[in-house]
C-alpha positions in Angstrom: 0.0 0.0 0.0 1.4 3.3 -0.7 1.7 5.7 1.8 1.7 10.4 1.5 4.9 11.6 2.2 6.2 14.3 3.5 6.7 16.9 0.4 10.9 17.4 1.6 11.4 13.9 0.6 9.7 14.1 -3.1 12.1 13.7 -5.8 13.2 16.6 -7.5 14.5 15.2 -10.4 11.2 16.1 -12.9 9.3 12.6 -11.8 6.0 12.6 -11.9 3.9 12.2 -9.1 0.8 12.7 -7.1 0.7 16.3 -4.7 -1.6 16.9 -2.0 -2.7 20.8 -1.4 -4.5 21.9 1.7 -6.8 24.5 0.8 -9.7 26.6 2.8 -10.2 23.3 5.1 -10.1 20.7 1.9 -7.6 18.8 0.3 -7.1 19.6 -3.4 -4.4 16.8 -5.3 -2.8 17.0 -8.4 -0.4 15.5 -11.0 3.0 17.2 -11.4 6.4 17.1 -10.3 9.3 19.3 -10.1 10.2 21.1 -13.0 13.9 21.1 -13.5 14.3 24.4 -16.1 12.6 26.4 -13.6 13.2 25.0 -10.3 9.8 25.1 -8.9 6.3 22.6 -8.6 4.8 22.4 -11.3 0.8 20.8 -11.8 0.7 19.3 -15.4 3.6 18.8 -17.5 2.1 21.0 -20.2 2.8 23.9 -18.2 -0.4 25.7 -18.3 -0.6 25.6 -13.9 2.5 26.9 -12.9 2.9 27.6 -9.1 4.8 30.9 -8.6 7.5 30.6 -5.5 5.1 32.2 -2.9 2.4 29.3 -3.3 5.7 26.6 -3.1 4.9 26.2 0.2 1.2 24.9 -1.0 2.1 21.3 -1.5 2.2 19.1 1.8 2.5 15.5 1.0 3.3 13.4 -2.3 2.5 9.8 -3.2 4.1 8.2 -6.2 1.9 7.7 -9.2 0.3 4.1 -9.1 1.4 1.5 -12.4 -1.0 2.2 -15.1 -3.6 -0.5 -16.4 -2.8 -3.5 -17.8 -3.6 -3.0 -21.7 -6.9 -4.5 -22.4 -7.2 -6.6 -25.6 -9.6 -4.8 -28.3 -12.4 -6.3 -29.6 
């Protein structure tokens, strides 16, 4: 079972993984990773969410991403 971690241990090596955000008393999560050009989080690898460095503090916990599906045979 995988287990949130602390966000000082996430990698910061641009490896994708899941964040956890505490926000006005709820827990928003996302998919990003730390991007390595600009040395900050980052939600989304397409760049369109970038968190500025006074909301770096934002992100408390990260899981890694879980394996993805096995492939499914098409009809």
């Amino acid at each position: 079972m995988m287990e949130w971690k602390d966000i000082e241990s996430a990698p910061r090596d641009g490896t994708a993984m899941l964040l956890a955000c505490p926000y006005n008393g709820r827990v928003c999560f996302y998919i990003g990773g730390w991007h390595l050009g600009l040395n900050i989080w980052a939600k989304g690898f397409f760049m369109t969410k970038i968190f500025p460095d006074h909301m770096q503090g934002w992100f408390s916990h990260w899981m890694p991403l879980p394996p993805p599906p096995k492939e499914q045979p098409h009809d």
